[in-house]
Structures are given as C-alpha cells and as structure tokens.
C-alpha positions in Angstrom: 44.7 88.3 64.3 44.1 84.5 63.5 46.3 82.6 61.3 44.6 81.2 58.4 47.0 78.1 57.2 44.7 77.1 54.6 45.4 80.1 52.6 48.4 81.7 54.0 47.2 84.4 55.5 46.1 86.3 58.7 42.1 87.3 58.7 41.5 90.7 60.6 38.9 92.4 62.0 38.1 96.1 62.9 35.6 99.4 62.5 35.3 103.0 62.5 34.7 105.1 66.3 31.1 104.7 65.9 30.8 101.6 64.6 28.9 102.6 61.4 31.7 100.8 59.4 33.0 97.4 60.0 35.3 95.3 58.4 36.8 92.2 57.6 39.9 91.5 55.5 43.0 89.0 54.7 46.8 90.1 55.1 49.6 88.5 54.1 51.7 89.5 57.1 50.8 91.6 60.6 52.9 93.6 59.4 52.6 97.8 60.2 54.0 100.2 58.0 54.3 103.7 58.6 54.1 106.5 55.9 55.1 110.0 57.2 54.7 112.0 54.0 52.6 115.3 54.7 49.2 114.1 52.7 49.5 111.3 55.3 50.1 113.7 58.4 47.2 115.6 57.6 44.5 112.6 56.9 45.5 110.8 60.4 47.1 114.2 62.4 50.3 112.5 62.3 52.2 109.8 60.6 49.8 106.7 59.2 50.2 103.7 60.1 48.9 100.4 58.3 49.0 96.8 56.9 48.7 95.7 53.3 46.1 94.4 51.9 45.9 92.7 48.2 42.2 91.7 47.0 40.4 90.5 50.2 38.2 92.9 51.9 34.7 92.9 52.8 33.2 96.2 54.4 30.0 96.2 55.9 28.0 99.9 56.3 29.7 100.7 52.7 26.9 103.5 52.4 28.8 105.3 55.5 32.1 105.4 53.4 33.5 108.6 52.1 36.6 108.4 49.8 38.5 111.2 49.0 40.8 111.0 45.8 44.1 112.9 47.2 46.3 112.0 44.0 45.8 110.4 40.5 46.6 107.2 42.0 45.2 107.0 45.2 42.6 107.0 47.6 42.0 107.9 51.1 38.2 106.1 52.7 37.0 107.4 55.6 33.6 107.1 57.9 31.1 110.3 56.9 29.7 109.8 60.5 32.6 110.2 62.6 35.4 110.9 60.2 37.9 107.7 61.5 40.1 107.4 58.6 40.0 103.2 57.7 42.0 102.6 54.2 44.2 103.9 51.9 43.7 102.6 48.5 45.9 102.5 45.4 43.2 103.6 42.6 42.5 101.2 40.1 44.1 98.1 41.9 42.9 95.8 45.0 45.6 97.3 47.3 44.5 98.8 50.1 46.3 99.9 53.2 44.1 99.2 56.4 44.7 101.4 59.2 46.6 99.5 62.1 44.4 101.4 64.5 41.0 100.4 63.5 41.8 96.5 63.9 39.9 94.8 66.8 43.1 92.6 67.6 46.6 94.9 67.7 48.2 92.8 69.8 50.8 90.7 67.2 51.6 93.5 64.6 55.1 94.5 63.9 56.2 97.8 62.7 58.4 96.9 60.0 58.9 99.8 57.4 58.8 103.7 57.3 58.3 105.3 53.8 58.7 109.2 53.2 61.1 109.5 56.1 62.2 112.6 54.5 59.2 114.2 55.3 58.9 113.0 58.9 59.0 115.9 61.2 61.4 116.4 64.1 59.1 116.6 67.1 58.7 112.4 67.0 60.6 109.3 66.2 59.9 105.7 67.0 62.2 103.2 68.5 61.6 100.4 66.0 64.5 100.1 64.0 63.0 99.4 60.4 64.4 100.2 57.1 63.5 103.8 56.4 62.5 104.7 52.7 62.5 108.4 51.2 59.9 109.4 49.3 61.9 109.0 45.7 62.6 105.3 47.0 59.3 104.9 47.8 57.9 106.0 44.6 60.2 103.8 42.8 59.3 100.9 44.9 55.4 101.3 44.1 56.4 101.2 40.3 58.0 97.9 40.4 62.1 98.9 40.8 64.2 98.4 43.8 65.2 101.0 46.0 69.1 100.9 46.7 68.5 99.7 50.2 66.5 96.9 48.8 68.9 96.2 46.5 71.6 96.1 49.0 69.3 93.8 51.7 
C-alpha cells in the first residue's frame, strides 16, 4: 500500500484470480477486519477478511461483476468468471468492504477487529489479539451506537 499524505489515506490495488476484474481504491487505514458470521463463512469458505472503504473505488471489467443481495442491507460482488469474492457492500451507501486477499500489496495490513465472534466455529482461531464483537454489538455498531466494549475502550 502507498501512503497518500495529500488526502490522508492509503491507495490500494488488487483483482480477481483471473484477472477479469481489477481494482483500485482509497482506505483510511490498512486495517483487516474479520467477520465470522455464517453468511460470511459460506461466501469466502471460512471467515472474511477485509478493509474499509468509504466512497473511493474504481473497478475496471465492471461487466464481469456479479452481486448478490444476501440481506436488505447488503451486498456481496463477486467475479462471474472465476467466482473470487472482491467486496462486500452496505446497500445504498459508498461503504464497501474490500477483500484483504485480492490486494496486490498485503504486506502492511493489520488485523485489528473480529465481528460475529459468536458465530466463529471451533476448529480455528487467530493469534491477533483484537477486540472481538458479537453479532448484537456488531449490529448496534453499524447503526451508529456503541457497543459496551467500545464504550469501555
């Protein structure tokens, strides 16, 4: 990733398996969050793992793009050719989650958060110690209140 100073942010690169989409976007932070709820596990055969991004993407080989509405509010885009899931979107909103493993550069990132723990299964866990958020708290968090961890730093 390269730090952008003039606007704050970190531009990142990255594509599909086959190359049939291709991206380009602007994050506020290199950071990776992982959700482990069980939409999640089945889209990307285990938990998903990905880095906000508010308003600044460009795609390239947007006729390639499949999206799949999986709730009222969001979004799940994925390549038609070889089926490499790329974003997560929050319908209705510039917000999109870009998956960690499609960038071109991994090598700064920092896992930093886990939402849905409570539907993590047993068989994994990772190392990183990050603040862990059920689903409720995660839920709450997306509509604007604090979770109690939040609340309590």
């Amino acid at each position: 990733m390269v730090a952008d100073v003039a606007t704050g942010g970190h531009m990142v690169s990255g594509r599909c398996l086959c190359g049939a989409v291709t991206f380009a976007a602007r994050v506020a932070k290199r950071d990776v969050d992982v959700c482990h709820c069980e939409m999640c596990q089945r889209w990307a055969a285990g938990p998903y793992l990905g880095l906000a991004c508010d308003g600044e993407l460009t795609i390239e080989g947007r006729e390639n793009l499949g999206v799949y509405k999986s709730s009222e509010w969001g979004e799940r885009l994925f390549c038609r050719n070889c089926g490499s899931s790329l974003f997560w979107h929050l319908a209705g909103t510039d917000h999109y989650s870009i998956a960690a493993g499609t960038l071109d550069d991994k090598s700064d990132l920092d896992l930093t958060l886990q939402i849905f723990i409570d539907e993590k299964p047993a068989y994994y866990d990772f190392a990183n110690d990050t603040p862990k958020l059920t689903g409720a708290e995660a839920m709450a968090a997306f509509a604007g209140g604090a979770t109690e961890q939040e609340k309590n730093g």
